[in-house]
N, C-alpha and C positions, 0 to 999 in steps of 0.2 A: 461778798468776796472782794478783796481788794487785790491791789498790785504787790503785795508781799506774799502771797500765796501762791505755793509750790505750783498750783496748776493752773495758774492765772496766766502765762505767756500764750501757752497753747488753747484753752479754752478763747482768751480775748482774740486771739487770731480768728479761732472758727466765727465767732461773735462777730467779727468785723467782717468774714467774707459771708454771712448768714443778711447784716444788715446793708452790706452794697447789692445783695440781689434781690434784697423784698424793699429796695426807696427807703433805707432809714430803720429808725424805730418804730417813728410814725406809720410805717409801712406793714409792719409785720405784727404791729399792736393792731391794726383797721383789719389787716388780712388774716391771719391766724384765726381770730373767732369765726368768720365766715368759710372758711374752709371746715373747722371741722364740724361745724353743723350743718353743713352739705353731707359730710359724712357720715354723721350721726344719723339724717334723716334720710340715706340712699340705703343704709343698713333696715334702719325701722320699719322704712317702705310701708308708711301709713294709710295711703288708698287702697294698696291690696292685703295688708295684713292685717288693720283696724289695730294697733298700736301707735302708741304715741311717746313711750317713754324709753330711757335705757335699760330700766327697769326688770321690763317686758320680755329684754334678750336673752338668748344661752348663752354659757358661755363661750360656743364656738362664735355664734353672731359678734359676739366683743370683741373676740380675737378680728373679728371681720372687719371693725369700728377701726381698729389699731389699722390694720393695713391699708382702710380706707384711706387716711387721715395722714400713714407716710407718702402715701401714694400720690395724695391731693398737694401734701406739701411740699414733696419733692419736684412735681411736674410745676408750682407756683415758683422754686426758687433755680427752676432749671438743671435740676446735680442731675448729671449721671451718674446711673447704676455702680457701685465700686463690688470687690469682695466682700464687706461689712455691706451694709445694707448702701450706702450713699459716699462718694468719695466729693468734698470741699476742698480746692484749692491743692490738691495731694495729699489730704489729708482725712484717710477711711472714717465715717463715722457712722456709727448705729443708733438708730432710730427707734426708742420706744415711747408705747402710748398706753395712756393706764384712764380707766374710767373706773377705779377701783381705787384702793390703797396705796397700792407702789407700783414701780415700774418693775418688769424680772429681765434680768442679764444674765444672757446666752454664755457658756463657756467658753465656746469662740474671741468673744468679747473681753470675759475680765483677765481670762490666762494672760494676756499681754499690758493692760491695763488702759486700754481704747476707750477713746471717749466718745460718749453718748449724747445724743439731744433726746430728754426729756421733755415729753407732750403730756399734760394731765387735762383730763377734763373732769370739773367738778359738777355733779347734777345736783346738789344738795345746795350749793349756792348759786347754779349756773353761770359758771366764769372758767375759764382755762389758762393756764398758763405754761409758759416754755424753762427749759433753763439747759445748760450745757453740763456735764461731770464726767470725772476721766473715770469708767469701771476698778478703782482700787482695793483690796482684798479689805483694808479698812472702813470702809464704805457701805460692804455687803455684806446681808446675812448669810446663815448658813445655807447650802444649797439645798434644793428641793427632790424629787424623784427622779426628773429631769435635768439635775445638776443647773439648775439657771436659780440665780440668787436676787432678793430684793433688794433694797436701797434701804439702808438703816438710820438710825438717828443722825448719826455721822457723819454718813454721805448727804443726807438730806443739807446738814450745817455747810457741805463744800460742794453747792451747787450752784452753777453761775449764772441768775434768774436773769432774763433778757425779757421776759413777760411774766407779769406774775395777777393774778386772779384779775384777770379782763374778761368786763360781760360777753358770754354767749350769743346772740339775737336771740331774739325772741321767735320759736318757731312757730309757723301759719299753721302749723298742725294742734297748737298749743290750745285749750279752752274746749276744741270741739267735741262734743259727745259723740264717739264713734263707736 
């Protein structure tokens, strides 16, 4: 995404108050892996569940994984709590995390067209990455049972990547026969 795109003022804003509170890029490239595989691994909870992979979870534990993971990375970049999940600078944003496919956006969220920080973690390459996108009705599929909609081809092309597939660590849980 460059500086001619419609959602490039306000995304490059949250982008710059995102990278003055993690030291940089350098900062949130070194920090971001390491948070969410604290996360990963406080869900998997491998000495008392003998699990080792994402794999392994429900889908409720996943959902668990997401919350970890804003939680870890909201307390690492200081936001308080807003109406949307996190308010930057005066500016609400919502926070999803997907160890799956896509990310799913809340009604709350796209009705008004709020932008998101996008968290994916990939296990199939183990690397993660971030990006910023404002919830646009162009953007997302059609809604589910629960009215929350994915991120489509679309929205995927007008997403503002600030990290994009940085390695994981390596987990100490990783190799052992449990």
């Amino acid at each position: 995404m460059d500086s001619t795109h419609p959602d490039y003022p306000l995304l490059k804003q949250i982008s710059d108050s995102i990278l003055s509170r993690s030291k940089g890029a350098e900062g949130l490239q070194l920090h971001l892996p390491l948070l969410i595989a604290d996360a990963i691994e406080f869900v998997i909870d491998p000495v008392r569940t003998a699990r080792t992979t994402v794999a392994e979870l429900d889908k409720v534990e996943k959902t668990f994984v997401g919350l970890k993971i804003e939680h870890f990375f909201r307390d690492f970049l200081d936001l308080p709590i807003g109406i949307r999940d996190h308010r930057i600078d005066g500016v609400y944003l919502d926070i999803k995390n997907t160890v799956g496919v896509t990310w799913m956006i809340p009604q709350e969220t796209y009705r008004n067209e709020e932008p998101c920080l996008l968290i994916a973690s990939t296990m199939r390459n183990h690397s993660c990455s971030l990006g910023l996108m404002l919830a646009r009705d162009a953007y997302l599929s059609k809604p589910n049972r629960d009215k929350k909609r994915g991120v489509n081809k679309r929205g995927r092309s007008n997403i503002f990547w600030m990290v994009e597939s940085q390695p994981l660590p390596k987990s100490r849980w990783e190799g052992l026969n449990m």
